[in-house]
C-alpha positions in Angstrom: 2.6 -7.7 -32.9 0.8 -10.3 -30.3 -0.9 -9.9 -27.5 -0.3 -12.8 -25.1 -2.0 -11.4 -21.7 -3.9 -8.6 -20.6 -4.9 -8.3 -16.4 -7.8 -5.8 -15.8 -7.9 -3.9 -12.5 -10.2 -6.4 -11.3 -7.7 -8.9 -12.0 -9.4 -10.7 -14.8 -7.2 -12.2 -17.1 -7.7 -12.0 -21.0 -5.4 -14.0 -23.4 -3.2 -17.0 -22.9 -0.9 -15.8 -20.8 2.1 -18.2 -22.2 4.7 -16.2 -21.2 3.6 -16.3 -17.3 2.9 -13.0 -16.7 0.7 -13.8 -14.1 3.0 -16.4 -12.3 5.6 -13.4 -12.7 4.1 -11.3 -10.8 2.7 -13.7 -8.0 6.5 -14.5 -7.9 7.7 -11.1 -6.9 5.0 -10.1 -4.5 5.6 -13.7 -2.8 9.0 -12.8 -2.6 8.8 -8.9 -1.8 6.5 -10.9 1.1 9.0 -13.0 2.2 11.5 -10.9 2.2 9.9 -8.3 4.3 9.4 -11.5 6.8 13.1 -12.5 7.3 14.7 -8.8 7.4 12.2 -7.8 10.3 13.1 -11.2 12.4 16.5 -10.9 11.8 16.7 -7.5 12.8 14.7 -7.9 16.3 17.1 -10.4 17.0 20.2 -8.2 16.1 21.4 -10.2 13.3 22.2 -10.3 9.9 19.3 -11.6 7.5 21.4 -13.2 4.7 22.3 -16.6 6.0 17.6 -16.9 6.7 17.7 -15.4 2.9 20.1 -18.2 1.9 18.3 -20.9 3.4 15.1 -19.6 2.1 16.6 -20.2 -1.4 17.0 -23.2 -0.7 13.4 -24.2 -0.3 12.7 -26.0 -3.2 8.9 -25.5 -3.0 9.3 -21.9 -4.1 8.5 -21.3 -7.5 11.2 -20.1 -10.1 9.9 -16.6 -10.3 9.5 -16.5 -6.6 13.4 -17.2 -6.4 14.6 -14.9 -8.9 13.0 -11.9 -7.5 14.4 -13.2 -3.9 17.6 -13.3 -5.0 17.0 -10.1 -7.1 15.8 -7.6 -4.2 18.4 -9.3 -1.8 21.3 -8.9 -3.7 20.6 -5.7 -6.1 24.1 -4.9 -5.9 26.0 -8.0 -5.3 26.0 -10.3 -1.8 27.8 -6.8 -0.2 25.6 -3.9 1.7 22.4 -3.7 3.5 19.7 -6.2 2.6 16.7 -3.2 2.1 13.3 -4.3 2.9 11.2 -4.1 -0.5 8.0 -2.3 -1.2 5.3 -4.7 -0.7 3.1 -5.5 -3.9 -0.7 -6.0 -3.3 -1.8 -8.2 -6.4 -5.7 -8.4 -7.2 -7.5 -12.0 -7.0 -6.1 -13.2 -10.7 -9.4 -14.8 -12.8 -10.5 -15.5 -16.3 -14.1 -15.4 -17.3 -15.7 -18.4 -17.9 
């Protein structure tokens, strides 16, 4: 058994953190974030959010994770059905000790 990462409430990191545990999770609150964003414009304009989803995809500044998870809440069952807004994830400061 290895131990690659441990975050403390305080959000110190211990260990290597190789597999990107960290970046994982800044990834799905980013896109729980952006999400959030797009469904509540779209809907005070009376439209559907999917083709600001789509073009937010398409930023190619957003990190893998941040992606994944975007396409992941807005399409948990396919491209067909509501787009639901997702609960909003508050991450602590990530740091390592020196």
């Amino acid at each position: 058994m290895a131990l690659d990462a441990i975050i403390l409430a305080d959000g110190e990191v211990i260990g290597p953190d190789e597999g990107g545990l960290v970046k994982e999770l800044q990834g799905q609150a980013e896109a729980a974030a952006k999400l959030k964003d797009i469904i509540q414009a779209a809907q005070a304009q009376g439209r559907d959010p999917r083709p600001d989803i789509d073009k937010t995809l398409a930023d190619t500044s957003l990190s893998s994770a941040t992606r994944r998870y975007l396409v992941d809440y807005a399409h948990p069952r396919g491209r067909s059905g509501q787009v639901a807004v997702p609960t909003q994830i508050q991450l602590p400061n990530f740091h390592r000790k020196p």
